[in-house]
C-alpha positions in Angstrom: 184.2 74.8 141.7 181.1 77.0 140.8 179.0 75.4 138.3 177.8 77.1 135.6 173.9 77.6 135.0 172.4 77.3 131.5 170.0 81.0 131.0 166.4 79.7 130.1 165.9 81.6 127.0 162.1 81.6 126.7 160.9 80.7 123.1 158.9 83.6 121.2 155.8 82.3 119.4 153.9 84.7 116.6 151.0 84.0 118.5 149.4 84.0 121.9 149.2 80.7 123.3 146.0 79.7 125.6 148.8 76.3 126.7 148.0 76.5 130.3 147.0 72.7 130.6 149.4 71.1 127.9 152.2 69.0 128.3 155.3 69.5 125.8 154.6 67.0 124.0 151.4 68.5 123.0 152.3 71.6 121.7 154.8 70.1 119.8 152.4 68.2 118.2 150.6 71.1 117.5 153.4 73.0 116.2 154.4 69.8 114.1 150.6 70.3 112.8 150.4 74.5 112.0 154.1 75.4 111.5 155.8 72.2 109.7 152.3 71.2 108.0 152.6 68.0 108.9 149.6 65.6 108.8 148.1 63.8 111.4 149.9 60.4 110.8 152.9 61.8 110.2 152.4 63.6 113.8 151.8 60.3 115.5 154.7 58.9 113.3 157.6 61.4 114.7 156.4 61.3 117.8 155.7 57.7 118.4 151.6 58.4 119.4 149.3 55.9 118.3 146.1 57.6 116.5 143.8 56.8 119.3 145.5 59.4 121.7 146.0 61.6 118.9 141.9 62.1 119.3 142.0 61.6 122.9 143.8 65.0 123.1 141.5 66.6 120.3 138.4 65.8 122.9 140.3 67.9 125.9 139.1 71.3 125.9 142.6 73.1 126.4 144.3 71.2 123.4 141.2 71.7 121.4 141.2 75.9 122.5 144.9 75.8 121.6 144.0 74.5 118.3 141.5 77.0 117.7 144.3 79.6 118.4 146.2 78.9 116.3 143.6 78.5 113.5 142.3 81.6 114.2 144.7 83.6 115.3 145.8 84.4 111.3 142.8 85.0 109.7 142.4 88.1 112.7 146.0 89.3 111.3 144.4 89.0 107.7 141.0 90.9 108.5 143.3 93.7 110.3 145.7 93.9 107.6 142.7 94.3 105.3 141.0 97.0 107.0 144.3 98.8 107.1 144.8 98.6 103.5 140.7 99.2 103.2 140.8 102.7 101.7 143.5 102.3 99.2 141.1 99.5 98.1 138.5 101.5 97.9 140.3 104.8 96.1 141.3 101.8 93.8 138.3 100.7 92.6 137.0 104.3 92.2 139.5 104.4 89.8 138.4 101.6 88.0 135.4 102.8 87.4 136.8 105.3 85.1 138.6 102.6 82.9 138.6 102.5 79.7 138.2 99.0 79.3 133.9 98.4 80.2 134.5 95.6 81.7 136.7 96.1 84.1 134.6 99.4 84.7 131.5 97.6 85.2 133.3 95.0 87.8 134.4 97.6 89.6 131.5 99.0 90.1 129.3 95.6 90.8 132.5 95.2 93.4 132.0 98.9 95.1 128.2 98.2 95.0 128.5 94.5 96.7 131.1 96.0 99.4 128.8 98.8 100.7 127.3 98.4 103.7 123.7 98.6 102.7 122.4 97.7 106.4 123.8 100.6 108.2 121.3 102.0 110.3 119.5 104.9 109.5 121.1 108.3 110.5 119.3 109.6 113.6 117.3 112.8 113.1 120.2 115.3 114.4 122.5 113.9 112.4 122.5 116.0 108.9 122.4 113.3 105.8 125.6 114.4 103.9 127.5 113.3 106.7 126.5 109.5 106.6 127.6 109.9 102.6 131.5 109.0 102.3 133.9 111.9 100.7 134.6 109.4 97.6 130.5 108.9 97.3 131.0 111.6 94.3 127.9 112.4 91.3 130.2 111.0 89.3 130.4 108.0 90.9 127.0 107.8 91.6 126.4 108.0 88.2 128.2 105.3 87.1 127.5 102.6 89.6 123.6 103.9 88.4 124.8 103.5 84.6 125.9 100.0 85.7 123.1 98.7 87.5 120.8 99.8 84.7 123.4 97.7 82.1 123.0 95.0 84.5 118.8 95.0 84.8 118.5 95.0 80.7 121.2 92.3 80.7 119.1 90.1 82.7 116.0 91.0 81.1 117.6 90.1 77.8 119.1 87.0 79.4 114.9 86.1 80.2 113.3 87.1 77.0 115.7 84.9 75.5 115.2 82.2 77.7 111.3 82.4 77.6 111.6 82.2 73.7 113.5 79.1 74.0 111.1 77.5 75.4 
């Protein structure tokens, strides 16, 4: 009689693991901890570890890597998906710059102005300027995020005078 063999069917994480020097039990404490949400204690509870060893595996490098894994292995999947959607964002709050509603213009425009990157290095002497200037970088919208940032320097200078005649 032949026996019959079970097929290993390997178990497909949404992550890259860095396991190498784990034991089972490990990472499914560590699953346990980032996919059920469970807490520490409740950890040790299920699987019948006291506290103490609990720590004693947070101070070994290859539980602690694992760890930082999985901790970091969503916010990189966040910070892609963001630069992936990063032009829609940005055609979006062109557009909102336009509204009709000052307010909303004006954070729009404080938002576009806070997001550029204002420490890019300076273009090199072949390089022509208008091509360091992104295509959305219109007079129009110059002139607005100008408009605002004047709005915004007599609003804090208002803001001051009245303060300094409080006092």
């Amino acid at each position: 009689m032949s026996k019959k063999r079970k097929k290993h069917v390997a178990t497909i994480r949404p992550y890259t693991t860095l396991s190498g020097g784990l034991n089972p039990q490990q990472l499914l404490v560590i699953d346990d901890l980032f996919e059920r949400g469970l807490t520490e204690l409740e950890v040790c509870q299920k699987h019948g570890l006291a506290m103490e060893k609990l720590r004693e595996w947070s101070r070994d490098p290859d539980f602690t890597n694992e760890v930082r894994q999985r901790l970091f292995t969503p916010v990189s999947k966040a910070w892609v998906m963001l630069g992936r959607s990063a032009p829609q964002v940005a055609a979006r709050l062109i557009e909102l710059t336009e509204s009709e509603k000052s307010e909303t213009a004006r954070k729009a425009c404080l938002d576009i102005l806070t997001a550029l990157p204002w420490d890019q290095p300076e273009p090199a002497e072949n390089d022509s300027e208008e091509s360091h200037v992104p295509e959305w970088f219109t007079e129009r919208t110059a002139s607005r995020l100008l408009e605002v940032l004047a709005e915004e320097r007599q609003l804090e200078k208002s803001a001051a005078s009245q303060a300094q005649q409080t006092r």
